[in-house]
Structure formats: structure tokens, C-alpha cells
C-alpha positions as MATLAB code, in Angstrom:
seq = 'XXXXXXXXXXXXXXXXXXXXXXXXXXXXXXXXXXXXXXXXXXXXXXXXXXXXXXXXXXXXXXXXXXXXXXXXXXXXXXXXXXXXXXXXXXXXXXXXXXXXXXXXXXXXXXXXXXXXXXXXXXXXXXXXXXXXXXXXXXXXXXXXXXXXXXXXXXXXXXXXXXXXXXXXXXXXXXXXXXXXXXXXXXXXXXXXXXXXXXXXXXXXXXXXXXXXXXXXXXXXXXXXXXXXXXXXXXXXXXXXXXXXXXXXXXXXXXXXXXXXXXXXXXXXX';
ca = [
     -20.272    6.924   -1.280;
     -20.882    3.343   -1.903;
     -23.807    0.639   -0.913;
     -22.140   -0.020    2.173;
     -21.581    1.810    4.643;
     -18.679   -0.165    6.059;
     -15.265    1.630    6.066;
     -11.819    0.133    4.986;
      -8.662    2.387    5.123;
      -6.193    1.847    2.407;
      -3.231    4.024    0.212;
      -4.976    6.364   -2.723;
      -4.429    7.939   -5.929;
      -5.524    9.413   -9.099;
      -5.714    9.430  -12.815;
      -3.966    8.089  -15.724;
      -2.070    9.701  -18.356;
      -2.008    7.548  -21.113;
      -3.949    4.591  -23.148;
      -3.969    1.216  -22.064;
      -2.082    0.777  -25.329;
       1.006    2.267  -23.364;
       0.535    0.582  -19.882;
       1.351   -2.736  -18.466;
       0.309   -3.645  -14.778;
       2.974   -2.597  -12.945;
       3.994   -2.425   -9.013;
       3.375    1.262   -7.768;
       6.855    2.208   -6.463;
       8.380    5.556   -5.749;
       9.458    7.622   -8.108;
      13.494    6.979   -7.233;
      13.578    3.469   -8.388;
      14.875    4.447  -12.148;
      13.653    0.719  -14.349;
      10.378   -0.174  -11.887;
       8.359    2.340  -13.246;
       4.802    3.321  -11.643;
       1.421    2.475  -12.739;
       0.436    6.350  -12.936;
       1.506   10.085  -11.772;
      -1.104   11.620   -9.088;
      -3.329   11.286   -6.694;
      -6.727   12.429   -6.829;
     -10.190   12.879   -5.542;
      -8.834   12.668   -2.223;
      -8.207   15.034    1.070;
      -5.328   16.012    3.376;
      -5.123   13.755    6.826;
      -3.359   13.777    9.823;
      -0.836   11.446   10.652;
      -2.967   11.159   14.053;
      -6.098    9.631   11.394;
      -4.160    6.945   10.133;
      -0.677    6.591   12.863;
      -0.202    3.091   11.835;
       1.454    3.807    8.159;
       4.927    5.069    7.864;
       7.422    5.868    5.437;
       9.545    3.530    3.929;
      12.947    5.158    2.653;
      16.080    4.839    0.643;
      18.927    7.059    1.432;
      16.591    9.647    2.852;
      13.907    9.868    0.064;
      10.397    8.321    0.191;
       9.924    5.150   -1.445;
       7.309    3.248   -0.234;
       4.568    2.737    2.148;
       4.099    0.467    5.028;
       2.194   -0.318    8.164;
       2.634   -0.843   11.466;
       2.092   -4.402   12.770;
       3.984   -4.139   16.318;
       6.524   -1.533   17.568;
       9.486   -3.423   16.137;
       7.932   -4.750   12.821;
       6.732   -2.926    9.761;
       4.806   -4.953    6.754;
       5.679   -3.481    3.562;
       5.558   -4.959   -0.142;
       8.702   -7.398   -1.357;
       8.506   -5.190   -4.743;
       9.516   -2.228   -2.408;
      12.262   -4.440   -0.816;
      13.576   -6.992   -3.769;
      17.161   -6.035   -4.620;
      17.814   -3.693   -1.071;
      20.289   -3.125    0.794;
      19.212   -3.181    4.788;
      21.778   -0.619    5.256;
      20.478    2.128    3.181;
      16.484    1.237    4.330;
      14.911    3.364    7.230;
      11.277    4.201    8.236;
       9.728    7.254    9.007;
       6.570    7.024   11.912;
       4.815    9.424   13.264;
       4.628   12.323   10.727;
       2.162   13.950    8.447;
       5.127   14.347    6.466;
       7.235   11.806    4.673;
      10.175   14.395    4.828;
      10.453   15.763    8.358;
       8.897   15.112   11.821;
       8.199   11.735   13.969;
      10.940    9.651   14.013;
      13.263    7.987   11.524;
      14.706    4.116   12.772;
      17.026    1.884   10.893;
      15.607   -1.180    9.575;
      17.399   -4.512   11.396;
      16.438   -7.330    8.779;
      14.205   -7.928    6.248;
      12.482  -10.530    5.900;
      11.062  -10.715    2.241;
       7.926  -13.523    1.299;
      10.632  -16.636   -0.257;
       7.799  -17.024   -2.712;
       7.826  -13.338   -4.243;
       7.636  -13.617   -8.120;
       8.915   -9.983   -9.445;
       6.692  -11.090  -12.687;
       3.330  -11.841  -11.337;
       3.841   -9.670   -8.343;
       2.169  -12.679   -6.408;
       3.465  -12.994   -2.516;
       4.192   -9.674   -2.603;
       4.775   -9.495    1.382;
       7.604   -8.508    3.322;
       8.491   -7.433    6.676;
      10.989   -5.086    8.016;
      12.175   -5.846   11.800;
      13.277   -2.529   13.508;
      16.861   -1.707   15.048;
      14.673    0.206   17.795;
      11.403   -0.442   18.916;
       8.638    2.695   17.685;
       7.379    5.119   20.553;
       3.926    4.270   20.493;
       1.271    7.069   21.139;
      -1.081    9.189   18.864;
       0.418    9.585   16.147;
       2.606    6.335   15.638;
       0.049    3.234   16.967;
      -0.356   -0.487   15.747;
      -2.730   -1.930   13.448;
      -4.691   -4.359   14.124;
      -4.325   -7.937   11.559;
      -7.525  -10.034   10.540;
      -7.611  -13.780   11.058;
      -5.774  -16.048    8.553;
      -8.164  -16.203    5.215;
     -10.601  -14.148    6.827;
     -12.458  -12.215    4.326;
     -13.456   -8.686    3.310;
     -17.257   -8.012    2.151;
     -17.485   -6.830   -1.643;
     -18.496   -2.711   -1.462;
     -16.885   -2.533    1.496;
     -15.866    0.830    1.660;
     -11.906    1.282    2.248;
     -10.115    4.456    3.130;
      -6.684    4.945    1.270;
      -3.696    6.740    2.837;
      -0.692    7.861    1.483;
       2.168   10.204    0.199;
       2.039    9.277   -3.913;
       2.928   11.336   -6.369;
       0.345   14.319   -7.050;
       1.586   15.958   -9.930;
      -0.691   19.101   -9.017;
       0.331   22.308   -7.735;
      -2.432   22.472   -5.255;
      -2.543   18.751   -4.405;
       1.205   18.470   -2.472;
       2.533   14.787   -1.826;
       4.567   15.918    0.915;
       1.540   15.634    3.485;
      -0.652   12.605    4.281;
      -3.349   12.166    2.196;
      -6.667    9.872    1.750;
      -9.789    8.571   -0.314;
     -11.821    5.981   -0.083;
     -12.272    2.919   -2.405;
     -14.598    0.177   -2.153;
     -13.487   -3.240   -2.002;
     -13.964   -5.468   -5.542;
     -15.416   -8.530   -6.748;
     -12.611  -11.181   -6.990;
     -14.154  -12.589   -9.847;
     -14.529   -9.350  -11.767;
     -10.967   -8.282  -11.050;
      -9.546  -11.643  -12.064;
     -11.638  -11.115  -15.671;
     -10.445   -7.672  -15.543;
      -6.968   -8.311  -15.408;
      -7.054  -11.708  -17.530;
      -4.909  -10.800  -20.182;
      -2.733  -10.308  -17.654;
      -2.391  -13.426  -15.606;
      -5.508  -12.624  -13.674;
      -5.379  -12.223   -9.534;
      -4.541  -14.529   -7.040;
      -5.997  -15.876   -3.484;
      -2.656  -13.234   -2.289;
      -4.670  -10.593   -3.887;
      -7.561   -8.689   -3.161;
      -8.487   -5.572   -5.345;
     -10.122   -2.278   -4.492;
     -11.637    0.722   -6.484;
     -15.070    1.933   -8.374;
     -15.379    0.150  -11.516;
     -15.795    4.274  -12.878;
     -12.107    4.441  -11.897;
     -11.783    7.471  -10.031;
      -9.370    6.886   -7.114;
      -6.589    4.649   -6.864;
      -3.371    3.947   -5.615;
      -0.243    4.760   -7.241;
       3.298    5.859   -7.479;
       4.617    6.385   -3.579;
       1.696    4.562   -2.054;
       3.598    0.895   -2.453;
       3.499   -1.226    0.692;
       1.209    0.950    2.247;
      -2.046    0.389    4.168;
      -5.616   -1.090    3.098;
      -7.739   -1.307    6.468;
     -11.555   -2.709    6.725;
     -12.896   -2.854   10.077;
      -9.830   -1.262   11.800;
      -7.760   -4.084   10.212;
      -5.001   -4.233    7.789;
      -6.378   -6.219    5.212;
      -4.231   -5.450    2.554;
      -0.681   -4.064    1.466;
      -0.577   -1.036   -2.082;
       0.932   -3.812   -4.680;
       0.139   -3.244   -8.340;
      -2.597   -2.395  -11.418;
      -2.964   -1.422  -14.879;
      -2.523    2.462  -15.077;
      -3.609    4.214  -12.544;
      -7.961    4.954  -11.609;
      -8.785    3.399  -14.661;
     -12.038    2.537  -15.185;
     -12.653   -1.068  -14.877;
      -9.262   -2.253  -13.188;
      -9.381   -1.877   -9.970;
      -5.913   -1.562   -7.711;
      -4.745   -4.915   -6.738;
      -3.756   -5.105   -3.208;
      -1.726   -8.032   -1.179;
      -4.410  -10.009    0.905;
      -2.822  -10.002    4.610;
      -5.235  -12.490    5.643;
      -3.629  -15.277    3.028;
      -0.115  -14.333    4.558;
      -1.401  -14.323    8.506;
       0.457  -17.325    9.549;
       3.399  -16.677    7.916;
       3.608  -13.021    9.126;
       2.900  -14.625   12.351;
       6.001  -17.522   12.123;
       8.197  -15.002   11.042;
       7.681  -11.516   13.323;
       5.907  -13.430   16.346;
       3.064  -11.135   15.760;
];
């Protein structure tokens, strides 16, 4: 699918709807935020997984609807984006692990704390980190496991292929969001990315970006603070990009490796 044969896992989606006239980069939230809008509408190009291929991402929710991604890092911490968490209440936040199905299944656990990156910039979407700590510590088994975390600044190969997971927006009759689903991006020159997204502010050493430079595949609406793996490890976290598979910007990611010690002095993992 790519030059390399190396496989990543990461959140997915689909094609854009409009020009680039009528886009700005923007974070790729869930559909119930109301003035964060989403960088595009559906996912596509991608396949129907079990919650047993990828048991480290859950469901991050707001008064019982599906919001946001997130990952697994230890039974009692998650590691979501701060866009999905800027502005929340820890009362109305719970995740979902263990399902295929953001909606029903596996099991749903209040959220203790959250502990958001105190760098965050809402503009620039840079830091774009934050942890959830559990009121109850996840069952771990099959379909609801931990994910492994690379070294701090420890890098991911360009072409690196990378698997994307997640419950985004499909707009599609036959394509339903309500399952699990996946594609596979490669990872993308930092360089190119940062001249891609110049007019923009460019990408920082947070950042890492995946996608063909075809567009294609993507993530998108839904998919935010969910999982980008290489190697069996969760190299990044679904942050933001300029529409949505569009050729030539690639989705921007949060690097986990440039946030390692922190997630580390903050969740003891």
C-alpha cells in the first residue's frame, strides 16, 4: 500500500466537501460540539474492525453521545486531545472501552480528573494533549488492553504505514459510524507538512502528520483524541487538518513521544 511495509495504527476518514476556499484547519471534534466545527463529514476508503483489533481506543463522551476518541495508556488513564477536553465539565465526561460500538456494549466509567497539557493553545492547536484519570480502573482483557508508549522524542520513519481507527462521521448509508472502523495512512515528511500547512502557522515538534499526499484517507469528525500506533505504539493522538483527505495536507496528529515525560510526571505511566 505504501514503500514500507511497516504498520502504524491510527483514527481514519474520508473526503471533503468543499474548496479550500471554504476551509480553515480545524480540530476534528464530534459532531455535538455546536461552534468547533470539523475538518470534514465521512470516512472513507476504509473497513469495519473489531474492537478486539484495536482494544486500546475507547470512546470519549458527553452526556451519553460520542465525542471523541482516545487511547488507553494504563487501566486508570486515558490520553485524549485538550481540544476534546478545553471548556468540560468532569462531571458530564465518561468513556466507553471495550465495544465495537460507541453506543452500547463494554463498559462505560466516569472520568475522575482531567488533566489537560497547561500549554494547550485553542489557536494553533499546539500541546494538544490531555489525560483523563478514571473513577474505576478498566477490566483489562481482549477487547479493552493497554497500549504500549514510545520513548520520549523517539521517532517514526517517513512511509511508515499507520492503521487508523475510529467511529467518525460517515455520511454514507452503507458506511455506518456506529461500528469501529479502520484505514491505513502512511506517516509524512515533517518538512513537507510544515510547507503544506505554511499559510497556516506550519507544524510543530508536538506534531507529526499522516496521509498520502493523493489525499484519500484521513481522519475526521468523531476520530479526535483517538489513536495513531507504529510499531504497536501510540505515537500519536487525531488533532487537526485542512478539510478532510485532501490532497496534499496530510492529517496532523499530536506527537506522544514530545509529551512522554510529561504524560509520565503527570499519570505515573
Amino acid at each position: 500500500m505504501f514503500n514500507s511495509l511497516v504498520l502504524c495504527s491510527v483514527l481514519l476518514v474520508g473526503a471533503v466537501l468543499g474548496g479550500e476556499s471554504d476551509l480553515l484547519p480545524r480540530p476534528h471534534y464530534g459532531t455535538d460540539v455546536g461552534s468547533i466545527l470539523p475538518r470534514g463529514s465521512r470516512i472513507v476508503g476504509g473497513f469495519e474492525i473489531s474492537i478486539a483489533d484495536a482494544p486500546h481506543q475507547v470512546s470519549l463522551q458527553s452526556r451519553g453521545s460520542h465525542i471523541c476518541g482516545g487511547s488507553i495508556i494504563s487501566p486508570k488513564w486515558i490520553l485524549t486531545a485538550a481540544h476534546c477536553t478545553d471548556g468540560a465539565s468532569v462531571s458530564n465526561l465518561r468513556i466507553r472501552a471495550g465495544s465495537s460500538k460507541h453506543a452500547s456494549g463494554g463498559s462505560v466509567i466516569s472520568i475522575n480528573r482531567i488533566v489537560q497539557h497547561s500549554s494547550y493553545n485553542r489557536n494553533t492547536i499546539d500541546y494538544d494533549y490531555s489525560l483523563l484519570e478514571l473513577k474505576s480502573a478498566i477490566s483489562v482483557g481482549a477487547n479493552a488492553a493497554v497500549i504500549p508508549l514510545p520513548a520520549q522524542n523517539e521517532t517514526v520513519q517517513d512511509g511508515t504505514l499507520c492503521e487508523v481507527t475510529g467511529w467518525g462521521n460517515t455520511q454514507s448509508i452503507s458506511e455506518s459510524r456506529a461500528n469501529l472502523r479502520a484505514a491505513y495512512v502512511p506517516a509524512y515528511n515533517q518538512n513537507q507538512c510544515n510547507s503544506a500547512y505554511s499559510r497556516y502557522g506550519g507544524v510543530t515538534g508536538r506534531m507529526i502528520c499522516a496521509g498520502y499526499q493523493a489525499g484519500g484517507k484521513d481522519a475526521c469528525q468523531g476520530d479526535s483524541g483517538g489513536p495513531l500506533v507504529a510499531n504497536g505504539k501510540l505515537v500519536g493522538v487525531v488533532s487537526w487538518g485542512l478539510g478532510c483527505a485532501q490532497a496534499n495536507y496530510p492529517g496532523v496528529y499530536s506527537r506522544v513521544a514530545a509529551a512522554r515525560d510529561w504524560i509520565r510526571s503527570n499519570s505515573g505511566v
